[in-house]
C-alpha positions, 0 to 999 in steps of 0.5 A: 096914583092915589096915596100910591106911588111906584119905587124901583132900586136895584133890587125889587119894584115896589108900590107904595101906599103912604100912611096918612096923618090919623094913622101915624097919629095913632101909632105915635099916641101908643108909642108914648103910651109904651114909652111912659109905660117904660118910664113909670114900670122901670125909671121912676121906680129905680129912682125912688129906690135910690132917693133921687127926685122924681121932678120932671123939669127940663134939667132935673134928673128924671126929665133927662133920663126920660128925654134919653128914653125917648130918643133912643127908642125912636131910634133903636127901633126905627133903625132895627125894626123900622118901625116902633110898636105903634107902627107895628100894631098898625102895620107901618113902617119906616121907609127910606125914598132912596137905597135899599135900608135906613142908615144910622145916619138916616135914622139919627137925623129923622128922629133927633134932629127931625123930630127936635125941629118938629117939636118946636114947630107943632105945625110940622106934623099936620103937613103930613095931610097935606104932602103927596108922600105923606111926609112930616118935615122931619121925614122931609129932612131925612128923605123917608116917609111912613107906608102902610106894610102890606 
């Protein structure tokens, strides 16, 4: 039906129109603009101000601190909103394909375990083009996918 598709629960119809590639690249670009903004306004400088280095390996403590920062708001925000301020500016949002709201197990797993996987494999994220409900492989594990809010 053309990106749109009809979803019925107990309490509403519904009808769809899937957010595509360009649009949750977009989202997401902002979204690691606000989160390195997070990073460089409240993390760095409380670093420095306690002498802890600012080196950004894997295991150092800024690239721990800003790895949390990360998770927590994909999560937070996904579970509460059900969207991130990237998805807001663009008017998407996170939808389960099944029930009625997400669950934390629901939310945990797409943007932990999802986006993990998807990380190491870039080519995950491009599938978004190329499946009808225009889901990444970690909406896939999940069973969620992105839609346009209105």
């Amino acid at each position: 039906m053309n990106g749109e598709e009809n979803h019925n629960d107990a309490r509403s119809f519904q009808v769809y129109r899937y957010a595509g590639f360009w649009m949750r690249l977009w989202a997401y670009l902002l979204d690691l603009i606000v989160i390195g903004s997070l990073n460089r306004l409240l993390i760095y400088p409380v670093f420095r101000a306690i002498g802890i280095p600012l080196d950004k390996g894997i295991f150092e403590p800024a690239g721990i601190v800003t790895a949390i920062i990360f998770y927590l708001y994909f999560v937070l925000m996904t579970k509460y909103f059900g969207q991130t301020i990237g998805k807001m500016v663009f008017g998407l949002k996170v939808v389960p394909l099944k029930g009625i709201s997400l669950s934390w197990g629901t939310v945990l797993f797409r943007e932990w375990v999802g986006r993990f996987i998807s990380g190491f494999i870039m080519i995950a994220y491009i599938v978004v083009a190329f499946l009808p409900k225009k889901q990444g492989i970690h909406d896939l594990f999940a069973d969620t996918t992105v839609i346009h809010e209105h």
